[in-house]
N, C-alpha and C positions, 0 to 999 in steps of 0.2 A: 192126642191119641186117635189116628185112623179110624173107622169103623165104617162097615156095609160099604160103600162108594164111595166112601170116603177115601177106605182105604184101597178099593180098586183103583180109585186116580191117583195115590199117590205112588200103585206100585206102579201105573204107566208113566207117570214122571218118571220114578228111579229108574225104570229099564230104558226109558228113551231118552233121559238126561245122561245114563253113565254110557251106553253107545256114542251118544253127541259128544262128550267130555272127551273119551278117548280117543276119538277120532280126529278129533282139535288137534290133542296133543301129539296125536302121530303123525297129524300132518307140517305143523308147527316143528314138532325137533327134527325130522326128516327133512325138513327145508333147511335149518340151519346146523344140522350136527353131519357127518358124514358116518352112515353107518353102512354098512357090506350089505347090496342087494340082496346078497343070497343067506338074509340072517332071516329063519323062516316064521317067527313072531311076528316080523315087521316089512315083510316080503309082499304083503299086500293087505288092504282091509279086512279081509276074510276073517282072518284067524282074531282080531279085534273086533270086529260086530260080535261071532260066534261066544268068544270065550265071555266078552260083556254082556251079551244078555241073557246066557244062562246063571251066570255069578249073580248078576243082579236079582233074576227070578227064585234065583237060590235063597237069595238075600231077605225078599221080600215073605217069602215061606217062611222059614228063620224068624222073623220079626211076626207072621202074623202068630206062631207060636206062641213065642216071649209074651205076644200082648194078652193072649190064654192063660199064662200060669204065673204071670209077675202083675204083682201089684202097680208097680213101677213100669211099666214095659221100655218106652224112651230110654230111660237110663240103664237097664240093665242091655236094652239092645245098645247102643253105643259101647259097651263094654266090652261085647260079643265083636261088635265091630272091627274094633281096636285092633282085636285077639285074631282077629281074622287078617286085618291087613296085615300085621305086622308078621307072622305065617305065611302070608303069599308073597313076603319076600325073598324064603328060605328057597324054592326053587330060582330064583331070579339070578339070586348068590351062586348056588350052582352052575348055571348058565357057565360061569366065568371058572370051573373046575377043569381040569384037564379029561376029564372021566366025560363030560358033555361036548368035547370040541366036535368029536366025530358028529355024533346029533344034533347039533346046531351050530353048522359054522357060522363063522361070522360074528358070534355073542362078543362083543367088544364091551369096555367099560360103560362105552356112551350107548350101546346098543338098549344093556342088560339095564341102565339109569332110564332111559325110555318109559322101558317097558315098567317100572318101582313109580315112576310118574303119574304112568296111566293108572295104575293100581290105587296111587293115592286121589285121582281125578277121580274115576268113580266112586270109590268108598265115598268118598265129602259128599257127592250127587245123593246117591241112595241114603245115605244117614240124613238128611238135610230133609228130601223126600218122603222119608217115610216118618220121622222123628217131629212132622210140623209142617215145615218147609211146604209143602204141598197141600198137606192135608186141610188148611185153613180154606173155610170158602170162601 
């Protein structure tokens, strides 16, 4: 369990491990998957640094809570976790709705599987991060 500097290095791990993580993976499936330029999640880095290191900063708030009001913190935040990835799929899904084609063209299977990747690349980083992973001197 994190605490003082402890846990400030490990939220600078999780916010610069889950930017790193997703940026791998954006540039990794983009080399070998063909997704539409103009699909505007994946349209350039931008919107992956941004969207990752607020999520993660989010993430790390979230967890310093949990470790205030849970006896357990680790294990209850993993749980939160979960709950959370598995919910940031539900827009992703959409993506591939007809009601979204106007808003983002481009969202292809392999587009919208991308972006469900990256999501699961960071979550592992920050839960790893913050849960230990890091926090050990």
């Amino acid at each position: 369990m994190p605490e003082g500097r402890s846990l400030w290095r490990a939220a600078n791990v999780a916010v610069a491990g889950a930017i790193a993580s997703t940026l791998v993976v954006r540039a990794a499936a983009l080399a070998v998957l063909d997704v539409p330029p103009e699909f505007p999640p994946l349209a350039s880095p931008g919107p992956t640094i941004f969207f990752s290191a607020v999520l993660s900063i989010a993430a790390v708030c979230v967890y310093a809570l949990v470790q205030r009001v849970s006896a357990s913190p680790d294990t209850h935040f993993r749980w939160i976790a979960l709950a959370a990835l598995l919910l940031s799929f539900l827009p992703d899904v959409w993506l591939l709705s007809d009601g979204a084609a106007q808003a983002f063209p481009g969202a292809t299977p392999a587009a919208v599987g991308i972006l469900m990747t990256m999501h699961v690349a960071a979550a592992a980083v920050v839960v790893w991060a913050l849960t230990g992973g890091a926090a050990k001197p």
